[in-house]
Structures are given as C-alpha cells and as structure tokens.
GUDODO-172073 format. One record per residue (C-alpha): residue number from 0; residue in one letter; chain; x, y, z. Coordinates in pm, whole numbers. Example, Ala and Ser with C-alpha at 12.3 -4.5 7.8 and 13.67 -1.06 7.14 Angstrom:
<pt 0,"A","A",<1230,-450,780>>
<pt 1,"S","A",<1367,-106,714>>
This chain:
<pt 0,"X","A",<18307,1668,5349>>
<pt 1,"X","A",<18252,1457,5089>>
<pt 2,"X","A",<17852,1391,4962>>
<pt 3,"X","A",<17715,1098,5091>>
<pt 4,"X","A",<17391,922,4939>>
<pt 5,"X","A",<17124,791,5181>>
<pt 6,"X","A",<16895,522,5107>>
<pt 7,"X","A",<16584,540,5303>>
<pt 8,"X","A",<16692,243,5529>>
<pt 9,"X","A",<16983,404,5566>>
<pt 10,"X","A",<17088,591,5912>>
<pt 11,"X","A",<17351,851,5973>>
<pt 12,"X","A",<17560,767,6273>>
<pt 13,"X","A",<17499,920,6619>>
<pt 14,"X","A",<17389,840,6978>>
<pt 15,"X","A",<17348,504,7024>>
<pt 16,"X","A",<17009,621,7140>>
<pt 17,"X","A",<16945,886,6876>>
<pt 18,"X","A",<16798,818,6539>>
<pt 19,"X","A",<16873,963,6222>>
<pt 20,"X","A",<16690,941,5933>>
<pt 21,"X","A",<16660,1138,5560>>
<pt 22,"X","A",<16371,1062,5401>>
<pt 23,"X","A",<16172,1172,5033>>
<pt 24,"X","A",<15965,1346,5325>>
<pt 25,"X","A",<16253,1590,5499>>
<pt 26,"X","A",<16465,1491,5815>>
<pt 27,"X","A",<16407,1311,6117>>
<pt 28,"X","A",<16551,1280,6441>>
<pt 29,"X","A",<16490,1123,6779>>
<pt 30,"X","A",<16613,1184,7107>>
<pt 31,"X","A",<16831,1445,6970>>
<pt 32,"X","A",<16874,1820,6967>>
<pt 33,"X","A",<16904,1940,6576>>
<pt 34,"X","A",<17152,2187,6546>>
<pt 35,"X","A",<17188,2477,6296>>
<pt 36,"X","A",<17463,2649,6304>>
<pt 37,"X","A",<17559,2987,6011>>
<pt 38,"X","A",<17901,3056,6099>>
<pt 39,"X","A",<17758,3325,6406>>
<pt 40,"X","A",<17493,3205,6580>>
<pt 41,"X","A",<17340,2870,6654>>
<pt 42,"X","A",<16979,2774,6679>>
<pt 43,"X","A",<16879,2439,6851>>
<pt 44,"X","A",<16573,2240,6810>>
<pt 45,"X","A",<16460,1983,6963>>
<pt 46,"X","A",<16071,1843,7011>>
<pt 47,"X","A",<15910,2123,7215>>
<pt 48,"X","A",<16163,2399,7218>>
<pt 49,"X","A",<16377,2721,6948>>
<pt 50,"X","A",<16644,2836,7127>>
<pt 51,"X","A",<16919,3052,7000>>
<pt 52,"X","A",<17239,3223,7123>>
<pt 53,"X","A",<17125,3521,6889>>
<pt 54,"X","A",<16816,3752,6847>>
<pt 55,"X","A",<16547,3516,6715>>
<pt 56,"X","A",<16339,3605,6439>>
<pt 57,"X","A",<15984,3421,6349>>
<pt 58,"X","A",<15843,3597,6029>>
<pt 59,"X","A",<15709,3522,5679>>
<pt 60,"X","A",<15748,3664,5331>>
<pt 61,"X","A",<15549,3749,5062>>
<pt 62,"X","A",<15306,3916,5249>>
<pt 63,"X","A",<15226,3594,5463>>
<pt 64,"X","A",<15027,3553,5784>>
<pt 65,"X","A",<15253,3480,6110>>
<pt 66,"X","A",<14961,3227,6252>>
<pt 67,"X","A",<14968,3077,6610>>
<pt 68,"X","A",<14798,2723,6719>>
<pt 69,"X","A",<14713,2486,6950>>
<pt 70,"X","A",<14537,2159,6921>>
<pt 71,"X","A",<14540,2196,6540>>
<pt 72,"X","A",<14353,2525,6616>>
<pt 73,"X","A",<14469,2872,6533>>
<pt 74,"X","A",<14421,3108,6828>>
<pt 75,"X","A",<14650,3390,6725>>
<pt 76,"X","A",<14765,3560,6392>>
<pt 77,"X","A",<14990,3847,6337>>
<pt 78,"X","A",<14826,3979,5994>>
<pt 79,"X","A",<14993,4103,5669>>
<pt 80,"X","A",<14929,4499,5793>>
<pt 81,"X","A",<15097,4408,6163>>
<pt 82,"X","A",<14841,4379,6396>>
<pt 83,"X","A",<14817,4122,6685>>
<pt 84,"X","A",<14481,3901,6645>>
<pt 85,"X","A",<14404,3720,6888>>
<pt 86,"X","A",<14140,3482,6753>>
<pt 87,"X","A",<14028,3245,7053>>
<pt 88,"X","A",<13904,3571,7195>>
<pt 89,"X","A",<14102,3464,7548>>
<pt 90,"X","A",<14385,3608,7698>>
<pt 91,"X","A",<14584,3596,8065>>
<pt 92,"X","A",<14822,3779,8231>>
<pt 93,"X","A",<15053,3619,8478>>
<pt 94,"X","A",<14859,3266,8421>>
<pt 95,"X","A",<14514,3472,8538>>
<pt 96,"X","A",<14225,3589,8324>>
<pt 97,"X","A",<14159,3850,8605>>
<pt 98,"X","A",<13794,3861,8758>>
<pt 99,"X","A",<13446,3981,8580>>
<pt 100,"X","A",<13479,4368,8448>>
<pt 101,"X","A",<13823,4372,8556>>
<pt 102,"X","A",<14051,4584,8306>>
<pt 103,"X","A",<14461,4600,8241>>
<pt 104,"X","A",<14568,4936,8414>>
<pt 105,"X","A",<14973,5020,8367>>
<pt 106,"X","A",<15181,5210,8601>>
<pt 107,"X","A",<15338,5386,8344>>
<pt 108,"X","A",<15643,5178,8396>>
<pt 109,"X","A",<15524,4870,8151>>
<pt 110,"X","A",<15377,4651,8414>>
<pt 111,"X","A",<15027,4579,8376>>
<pt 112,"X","A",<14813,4427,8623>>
<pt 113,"X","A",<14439,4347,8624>>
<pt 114,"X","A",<14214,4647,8846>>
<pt 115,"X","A",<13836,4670,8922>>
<pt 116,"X","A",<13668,4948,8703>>
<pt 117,"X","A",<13613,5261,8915>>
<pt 118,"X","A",<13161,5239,8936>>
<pt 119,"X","A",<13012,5279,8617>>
<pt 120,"X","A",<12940,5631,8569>>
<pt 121,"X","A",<12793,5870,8317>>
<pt 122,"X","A",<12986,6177,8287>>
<pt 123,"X","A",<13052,6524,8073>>
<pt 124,"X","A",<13412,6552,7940>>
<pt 125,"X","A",<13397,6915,7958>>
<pt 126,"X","A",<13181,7183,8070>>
<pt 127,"X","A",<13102,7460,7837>>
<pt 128,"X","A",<12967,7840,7875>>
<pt 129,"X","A",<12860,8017,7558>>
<pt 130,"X","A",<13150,8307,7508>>
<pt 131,"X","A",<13411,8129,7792>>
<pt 132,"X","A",<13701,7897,7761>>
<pt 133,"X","A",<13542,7520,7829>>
<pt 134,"X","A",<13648,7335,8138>>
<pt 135,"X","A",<13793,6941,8036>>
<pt 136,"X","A",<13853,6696,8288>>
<pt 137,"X","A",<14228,6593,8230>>
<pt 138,"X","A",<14213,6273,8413>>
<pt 139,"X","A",<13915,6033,8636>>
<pt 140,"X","A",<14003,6184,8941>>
<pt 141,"X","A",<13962,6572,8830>>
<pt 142,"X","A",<13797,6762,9054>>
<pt 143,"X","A",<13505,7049,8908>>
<pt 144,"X","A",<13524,7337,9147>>
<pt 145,"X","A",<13205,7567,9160>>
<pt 146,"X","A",<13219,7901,9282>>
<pt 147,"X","A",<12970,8125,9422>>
<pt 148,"X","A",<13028,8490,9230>>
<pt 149,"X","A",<12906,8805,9354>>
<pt 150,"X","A",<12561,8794,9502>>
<pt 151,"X","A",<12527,8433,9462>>
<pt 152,"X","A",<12555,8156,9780>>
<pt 153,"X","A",<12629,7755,9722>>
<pt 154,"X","A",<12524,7472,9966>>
<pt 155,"X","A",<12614,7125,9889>>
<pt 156,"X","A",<12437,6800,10055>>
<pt 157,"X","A",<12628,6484,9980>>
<pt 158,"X","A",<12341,6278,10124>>
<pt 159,"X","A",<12139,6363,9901>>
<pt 160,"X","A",<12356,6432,9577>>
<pt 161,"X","A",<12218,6807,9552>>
<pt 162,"X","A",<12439,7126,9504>>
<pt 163,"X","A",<12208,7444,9553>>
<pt 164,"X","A",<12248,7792,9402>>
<pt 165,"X","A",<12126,8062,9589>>
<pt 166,"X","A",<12086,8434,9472>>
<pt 167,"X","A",<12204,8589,9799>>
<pt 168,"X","A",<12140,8905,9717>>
<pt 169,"X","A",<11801,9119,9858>>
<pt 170,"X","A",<11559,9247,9642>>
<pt 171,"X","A",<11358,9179,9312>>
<pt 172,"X","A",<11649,9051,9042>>
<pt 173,"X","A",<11491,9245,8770>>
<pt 174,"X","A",<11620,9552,8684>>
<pt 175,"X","A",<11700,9812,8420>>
<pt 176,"X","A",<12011,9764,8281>>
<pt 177,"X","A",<11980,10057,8062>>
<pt 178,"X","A",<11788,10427,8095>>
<pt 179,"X","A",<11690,10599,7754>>
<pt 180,"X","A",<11613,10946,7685>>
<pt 181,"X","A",<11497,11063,7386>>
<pt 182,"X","A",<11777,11246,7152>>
<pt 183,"X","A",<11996,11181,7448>>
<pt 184,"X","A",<12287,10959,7500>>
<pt 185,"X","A",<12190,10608,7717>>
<pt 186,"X","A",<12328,10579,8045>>
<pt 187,"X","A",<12412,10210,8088>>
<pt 188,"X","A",<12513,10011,8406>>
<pt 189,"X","A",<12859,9881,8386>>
<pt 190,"X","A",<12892,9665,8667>>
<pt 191,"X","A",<12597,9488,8862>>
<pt 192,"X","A",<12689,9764,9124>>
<pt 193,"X","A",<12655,10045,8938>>
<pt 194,"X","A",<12460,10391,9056>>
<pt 195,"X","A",<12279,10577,8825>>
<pt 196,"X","A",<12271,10942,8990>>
<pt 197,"X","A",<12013,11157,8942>>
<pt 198,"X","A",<12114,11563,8902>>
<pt 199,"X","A",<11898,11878,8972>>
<pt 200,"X","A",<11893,12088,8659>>
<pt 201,"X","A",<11783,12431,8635>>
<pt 202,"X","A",<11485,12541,8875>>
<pt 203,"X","A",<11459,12200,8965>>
<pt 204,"X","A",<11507,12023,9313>>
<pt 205,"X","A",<11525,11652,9381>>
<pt 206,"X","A",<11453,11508,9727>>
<pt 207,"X","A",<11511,11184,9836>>
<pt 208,"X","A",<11360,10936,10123>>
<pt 209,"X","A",<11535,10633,10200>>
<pt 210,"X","A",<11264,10513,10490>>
<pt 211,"X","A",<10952,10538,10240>>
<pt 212,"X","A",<11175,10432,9932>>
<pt 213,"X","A",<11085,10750,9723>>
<pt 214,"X","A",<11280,11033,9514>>
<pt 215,"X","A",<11087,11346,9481>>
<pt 216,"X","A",<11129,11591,9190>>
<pt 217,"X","A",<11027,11930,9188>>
<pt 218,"X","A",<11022,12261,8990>>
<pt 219,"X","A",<11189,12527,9197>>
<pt 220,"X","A",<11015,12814,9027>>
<pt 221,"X","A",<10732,13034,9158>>
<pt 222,"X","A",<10393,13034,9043>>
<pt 223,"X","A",<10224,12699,8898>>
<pt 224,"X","A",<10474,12400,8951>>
<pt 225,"X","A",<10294,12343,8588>>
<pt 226,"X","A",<10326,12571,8317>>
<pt 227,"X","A",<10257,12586,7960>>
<pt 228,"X","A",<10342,12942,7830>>
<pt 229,"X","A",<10451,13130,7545>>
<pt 230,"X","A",<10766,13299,7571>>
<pt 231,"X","A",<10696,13545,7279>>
<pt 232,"X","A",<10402,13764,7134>>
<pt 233,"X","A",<10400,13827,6760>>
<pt 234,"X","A",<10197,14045,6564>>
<pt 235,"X","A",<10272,14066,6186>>
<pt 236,"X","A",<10447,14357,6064>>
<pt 237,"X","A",<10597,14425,6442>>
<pt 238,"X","A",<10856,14360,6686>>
<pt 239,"X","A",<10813,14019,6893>>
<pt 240,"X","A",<10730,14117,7257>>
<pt 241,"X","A",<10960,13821,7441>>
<pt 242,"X","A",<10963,13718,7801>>
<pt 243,"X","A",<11283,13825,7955>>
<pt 244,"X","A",<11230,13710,8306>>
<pt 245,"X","A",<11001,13439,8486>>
<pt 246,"X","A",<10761,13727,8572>>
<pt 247,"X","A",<10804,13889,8307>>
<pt 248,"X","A",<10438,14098,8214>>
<pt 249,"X","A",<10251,14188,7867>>
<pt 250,"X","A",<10022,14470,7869>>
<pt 251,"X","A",<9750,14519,7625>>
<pt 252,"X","A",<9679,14889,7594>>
<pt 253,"X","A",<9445,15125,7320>>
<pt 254,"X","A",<9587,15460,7311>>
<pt 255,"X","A",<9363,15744,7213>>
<pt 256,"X","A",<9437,15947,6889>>
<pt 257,"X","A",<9483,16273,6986>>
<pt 258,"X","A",<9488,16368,6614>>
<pt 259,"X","A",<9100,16269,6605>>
<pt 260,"X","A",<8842,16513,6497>>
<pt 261,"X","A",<8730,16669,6876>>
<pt 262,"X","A",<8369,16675,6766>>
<pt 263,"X","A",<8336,16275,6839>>
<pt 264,"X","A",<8387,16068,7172>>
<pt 265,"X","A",<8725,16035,7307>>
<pt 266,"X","A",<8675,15668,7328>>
<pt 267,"X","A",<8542,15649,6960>>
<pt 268,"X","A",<8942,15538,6813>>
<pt 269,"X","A",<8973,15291,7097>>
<pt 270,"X","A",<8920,14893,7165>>
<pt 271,"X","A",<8791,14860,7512>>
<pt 272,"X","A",<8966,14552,7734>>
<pt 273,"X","A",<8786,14377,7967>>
<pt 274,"X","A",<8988,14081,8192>>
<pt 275,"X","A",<8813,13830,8347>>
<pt 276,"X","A",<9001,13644,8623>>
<pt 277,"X","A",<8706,13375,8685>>
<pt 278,"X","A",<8676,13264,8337>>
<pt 279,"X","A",<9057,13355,8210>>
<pt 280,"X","A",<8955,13560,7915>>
<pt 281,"X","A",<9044,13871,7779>>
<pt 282,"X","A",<8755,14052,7602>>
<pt 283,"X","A",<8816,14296,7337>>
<pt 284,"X","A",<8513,14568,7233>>
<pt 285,"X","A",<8572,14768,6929>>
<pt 286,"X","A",<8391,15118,7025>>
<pt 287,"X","A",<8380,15212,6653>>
<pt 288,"X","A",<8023,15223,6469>>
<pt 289,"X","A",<8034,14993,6175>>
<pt 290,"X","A",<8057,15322,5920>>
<pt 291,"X","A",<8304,15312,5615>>
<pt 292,"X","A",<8335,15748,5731>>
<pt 293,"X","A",<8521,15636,6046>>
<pt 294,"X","A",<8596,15267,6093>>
<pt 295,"X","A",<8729,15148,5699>>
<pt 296,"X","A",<8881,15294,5362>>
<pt 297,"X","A",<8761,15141,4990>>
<pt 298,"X","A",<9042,14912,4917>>
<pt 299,"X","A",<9261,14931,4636>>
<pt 300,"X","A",<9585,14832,4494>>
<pt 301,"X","A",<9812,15136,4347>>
<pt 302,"X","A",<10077,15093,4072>>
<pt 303,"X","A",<10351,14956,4273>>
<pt 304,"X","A",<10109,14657,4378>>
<pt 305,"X","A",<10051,14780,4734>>
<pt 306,"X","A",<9738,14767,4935>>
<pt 307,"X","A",<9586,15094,5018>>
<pt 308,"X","A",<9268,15280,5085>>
<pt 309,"X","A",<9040,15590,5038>>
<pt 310,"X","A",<8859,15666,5346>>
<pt 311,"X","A",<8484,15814,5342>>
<pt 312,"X","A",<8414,16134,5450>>
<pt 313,"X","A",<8128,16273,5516>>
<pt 314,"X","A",<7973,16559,5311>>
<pt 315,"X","A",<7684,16811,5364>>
<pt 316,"X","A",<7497,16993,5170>>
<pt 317,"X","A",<7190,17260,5199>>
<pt 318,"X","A",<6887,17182,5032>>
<pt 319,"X","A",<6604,17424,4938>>
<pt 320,"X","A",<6305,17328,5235>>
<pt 321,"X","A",<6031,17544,5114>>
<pt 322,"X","A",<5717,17520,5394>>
<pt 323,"X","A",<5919,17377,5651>>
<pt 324,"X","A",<5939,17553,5981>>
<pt 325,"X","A",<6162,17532,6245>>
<pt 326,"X","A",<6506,17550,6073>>
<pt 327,"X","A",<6794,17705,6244>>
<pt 328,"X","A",<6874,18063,6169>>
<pt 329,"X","A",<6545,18133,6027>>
<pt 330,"X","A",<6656,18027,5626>>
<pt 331,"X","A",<6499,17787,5389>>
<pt 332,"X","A",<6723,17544,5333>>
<pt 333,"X","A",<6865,17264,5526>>
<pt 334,"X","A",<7180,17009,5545>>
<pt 335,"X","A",<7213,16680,5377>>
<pt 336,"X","A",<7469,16482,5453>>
<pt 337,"X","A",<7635,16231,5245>>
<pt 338,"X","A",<7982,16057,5219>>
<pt 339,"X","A",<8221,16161,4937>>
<pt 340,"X","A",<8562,15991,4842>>
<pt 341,"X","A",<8839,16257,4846>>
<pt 342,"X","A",<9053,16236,4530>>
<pt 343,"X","A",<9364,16420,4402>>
<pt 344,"X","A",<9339,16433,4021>>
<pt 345,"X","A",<9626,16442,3741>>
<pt 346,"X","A",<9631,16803,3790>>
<pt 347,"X","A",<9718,16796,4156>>
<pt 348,"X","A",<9349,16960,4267>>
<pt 349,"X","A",<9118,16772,4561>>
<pt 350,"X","A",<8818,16697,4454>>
<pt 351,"X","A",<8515,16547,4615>>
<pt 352,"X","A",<8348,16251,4453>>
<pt 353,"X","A",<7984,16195,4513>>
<pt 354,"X","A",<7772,15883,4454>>
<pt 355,"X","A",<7449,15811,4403>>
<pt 356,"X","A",<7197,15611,4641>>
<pt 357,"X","A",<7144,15220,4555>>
<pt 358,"X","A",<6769,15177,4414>>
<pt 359,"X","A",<6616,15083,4719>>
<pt 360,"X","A",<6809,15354,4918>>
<pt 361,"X","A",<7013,15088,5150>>
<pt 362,"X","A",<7349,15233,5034>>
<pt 363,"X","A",<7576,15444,4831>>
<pt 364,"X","A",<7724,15330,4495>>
<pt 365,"X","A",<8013,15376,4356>>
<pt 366,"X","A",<8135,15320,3970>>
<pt 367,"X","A",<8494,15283,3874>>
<pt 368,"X","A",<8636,15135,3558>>
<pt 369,"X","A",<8948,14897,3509>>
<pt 370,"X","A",<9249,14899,3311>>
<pt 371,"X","A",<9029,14716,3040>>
<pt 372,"X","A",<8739,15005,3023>>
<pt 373,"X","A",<8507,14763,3181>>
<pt 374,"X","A",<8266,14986,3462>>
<pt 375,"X","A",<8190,14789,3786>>
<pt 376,"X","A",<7970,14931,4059>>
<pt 377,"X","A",<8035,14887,4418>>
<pt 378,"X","A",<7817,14866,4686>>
<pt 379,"X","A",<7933,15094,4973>>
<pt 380,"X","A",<7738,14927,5303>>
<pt 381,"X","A",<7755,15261,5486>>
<pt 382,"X","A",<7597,15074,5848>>
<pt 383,"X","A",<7586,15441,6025>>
C-alpha cells in the first residue's frame, strides 16, 4: 500500500458515520472500533473497552509502575517489586464491601466469600510443660483435652467457666520420696505407689498395727532391751578375754601364792573383791602393807634395756643388850631387823647389801653410782 500524506484537514475514508483523523497529536477516531491486528491475534479498541482474541497482556518496562485510576485518581498500582497496592484503601467482592469486622474466608477451592469473625478471643497457641513435648492447636476449632492422672479428679462447670482439679487421693500429700541411711545405699520410691518394706534383722522383731497406725520395733534379746557393753577385756601384756555368747560371764578372781613364805597371812598376796549390786561397782582392796620387803622391788633397767627389780628383804641381826631383862633364852643380845638388797656379784657369790638410816631415821638409804661415776642416794620409803 502505497504511503499516503495527511494534512490535518484531511480524513481517511470510512463509515459515513465514523471519523478519521491523524493529527501532530496521534490518531483519532469516532464511532469506530480501532483495530490492531500482528499477523496472529487481533486487539480491538474502542471508547470504553480492550478486547482480544489472544492472552492479553497490560505491563510496563523499565522498571515502571502498572498504575490504576478513576476520576483522574489513582486507586491501584502494581509496583516495580510485584505487589498489588491498592491505594483508595477500598475493596468489594461480588459488588459488596461485606458488613463491619467481616473477613474473606476461602473454601479451599478459590472462592472467597465474606464471614463474621468467630468472638474475639484471647488464646495460647500451645501449651507447654517443662521436660514434655508442647501441645499446639492446629486449627480454631482444636479441642484441649485434660485428663485426670492417677490420684487426681476433674469437674468442669460451663456456667461458670471453671475447670477444677481435685487431688482424689486420701491422706496428707507430703511424703518422703527418699529414706537415707548413713554409709548405706538410699532406698528411693519409684512409682507414687511404691512400698518401702521394713525387715527384721538379727534379734530384732517388728510388729505392726494397722487400727492405731503404728509399727513397733523391738530387740529380741534377753536382758535390757538397751545395752551398751564391751565385747572384750584387755589387759596389756595378755590375752583379750572376748564375749562369745549373749551371756557370756567374766570373772575377776586373786589366786593365792602358794609359793609365799607360810609365816604371813594367807590373804597377804591377794586383792580382795567386793561387788556391789545397788551402786554397780566393783571394789578392789589390795591386802598388802605398803612395805618395799613385800609389796615392790627398787627399779632398774639391766643391759638389754629391760625393766626389772630387786626386791627388799628383810634382815636381822643380834645386838649386844647389856642390863636388859627379859630376853628370850636367857642371852644378852637381841634382834634387829633391817632390809637388805640381795645381790649376785661378778664372782657369782650372794651377798647382802645393807644401808644406812636417813638422818632423821624416817627411812633407809641407798647409794649407787652411774655409768658416769656420779653417786646418787635413794630414799627407800620403807611404810612397814
């Protein structure tokens, strides 16, 4: 078609009622339909309607707002990132803005619809224990289920909006969960209905009264239900005397020495015992005269280090008595007794050794010299 050059008076041919007009301004038409066509689809125009026979597309470049208007107003923009703004703030569905606090709710199926909110409530998402899994509602219409555990009871009482938690089991709730020995191993309830058993031991017996609520222990053994005893008797140097029994008896005994020189009292070497049941005491009487002759040795340490003694003897000796009358046999002397030490010297002979009376004739003295050939004298305290 060849190129044709329009004035601005000029028309292009047409409807006798359509106009057609090119201008410095673009195209115009009246009463007409404008038709584009691009080999595969066509798109008509005319004043209030786009219509074409192919998808239609609306969009801008170079990053470009897609902007909506009426009245010379814009009321809706798609924006350069692709989201739907609807600026006037208003919107209808089906020609109807829907009622006060009335939201879109879907089927699931694309068609929405205006609904009433359910009533406005304030509500936990989830329910949480410390140490269990956490209960989430999945949807409004969830259900929380409460349920009454072992010893517990629930009542519920919709007319007043309560839900009551009851303990229905008897008794005080506080309790011991654990029972501790010590050096021994805790016993430890397991379950809320747990027993803890209690087990005679050894001369032990364990009653138990279930109308007056009491458990009764008991030592089995005879005698004092109490006792605080020792089980063995030691004496240094000796065999332990233990208790091999619950009756078991020690005996405290003084034998005589039948080695003793006859001319004393039988009960001289002896410790007298005395019991007394009213006062629980045991009384011991030594029956010895404090003498150094018959109840103690002088003390001394030999060569190997050990602890020995020499005992005293007693000594006599006659003494002229000139004038005196009375003496036995008719002679003039009498006996003087004294206490000697009874040594064996280097030469393997006895010997008595004699000492002389203290100054103011309390006691005997004795002199011996140490390894250094220093003298020291030693008072004897013969008491007899």
């Amino acid at each position: 078609m060849a190129e044709v050059t329009h004035s601005s008076s000029s028309r292009m041919a047409g409807d006798a009622s359509a106009d057609h007009i090119l201008t410095s301004y673009g195209y115009s038409t009246n009463n007409a339909v404008v038709q584009i066509d691009d080999g595969t689809f066509d798109l008509y125009l005319d004043g209030q309607t786009i219509l074409s026979n192919g998808d239609l597309v609306i969009a801008t470049d170079n990053s470009k707002k897609l902007i909506f208007g009426t009245d010379s107003t814009k009321v809706a923009q798609f924006t350069t990132d692709g989201a739907f703004d609807l600026l006037s703030g208003k919107f209808l569905l089906n020609g109807t803005t829907g009622s006060a606090n009335q939201v879109l709710k879907t089927d699931g199926y694309g068609n929405l619809s205006w609904t009433d909110q359910p009533s406005q409530q304030f509500a936990f998402g989830g329910f949480s224990v410390s140490g269990q899994d956490t209960v989430t509602a999945s949807n409004l219409s969830e259900t929380l289920d409460i349920v009454a555990g072992s010893g517990i009871s629930i009542s519920t009482d919709n007319a007043n909006n309560k839900i009551t938690i009851t303990a229905s089991g008897t008794g005080a709730s506080e309790a011991f969960k654990t029972i501790a020995i010590s050096g021994q191993d805790n016993v430890v309830a397991d379950t809320a209905t747990d027993t803890l058993t209690l087990v005679a031991g050894s001369n032990v017996s364990i009653s138990t009264d279930a109308n007056a609520d009491t458990i009764t222990i008991a030592a089995s053994t005879s005698g004092d239900t109490n006792q605080n005893a020792f089980a063995t008797a030691r004496v240094t140097g000796q065999n332990d005397i233990t208790a091999d029994a619950e009756s078991s008896t020690i005996l405290f005994d003084s034998e005589n020495n039948t080695a003793m020189d006859s001319r004393y009292a039988e009960n001289r070497d002896k410790v007298t015992l005395e019991t007394d049941t009213a006062s629980n005491k045991v009384k011991l009487t030594n029956n010895i005269p404090k003498t150094f002759s018959m109840a103690s040795k002088v003390p001394l340490v030999s060569q190997s280090g050990e602890n020995a003694g020499i005992p005293l003897r007693n000594k006599f000796f006659n003494i002229a008595a000139s004038g005196l009358t009375g003496i036995s046999g008719g002679g003039t002397s009498i006996g003087v007794s004294t206490r000697s030490l009874q040594l064996t010297n280097s030469s393997g002979t006895t010997v008595d050794v004699l000492m002389p009376a203290k100054s103011d004739n309390s006691t005997l003295q004795l002199t011996i010299e140490d390894s250094s050939g220093t003298e020291h004298i030693i008072d004897m305290e013969v008491a007899e």
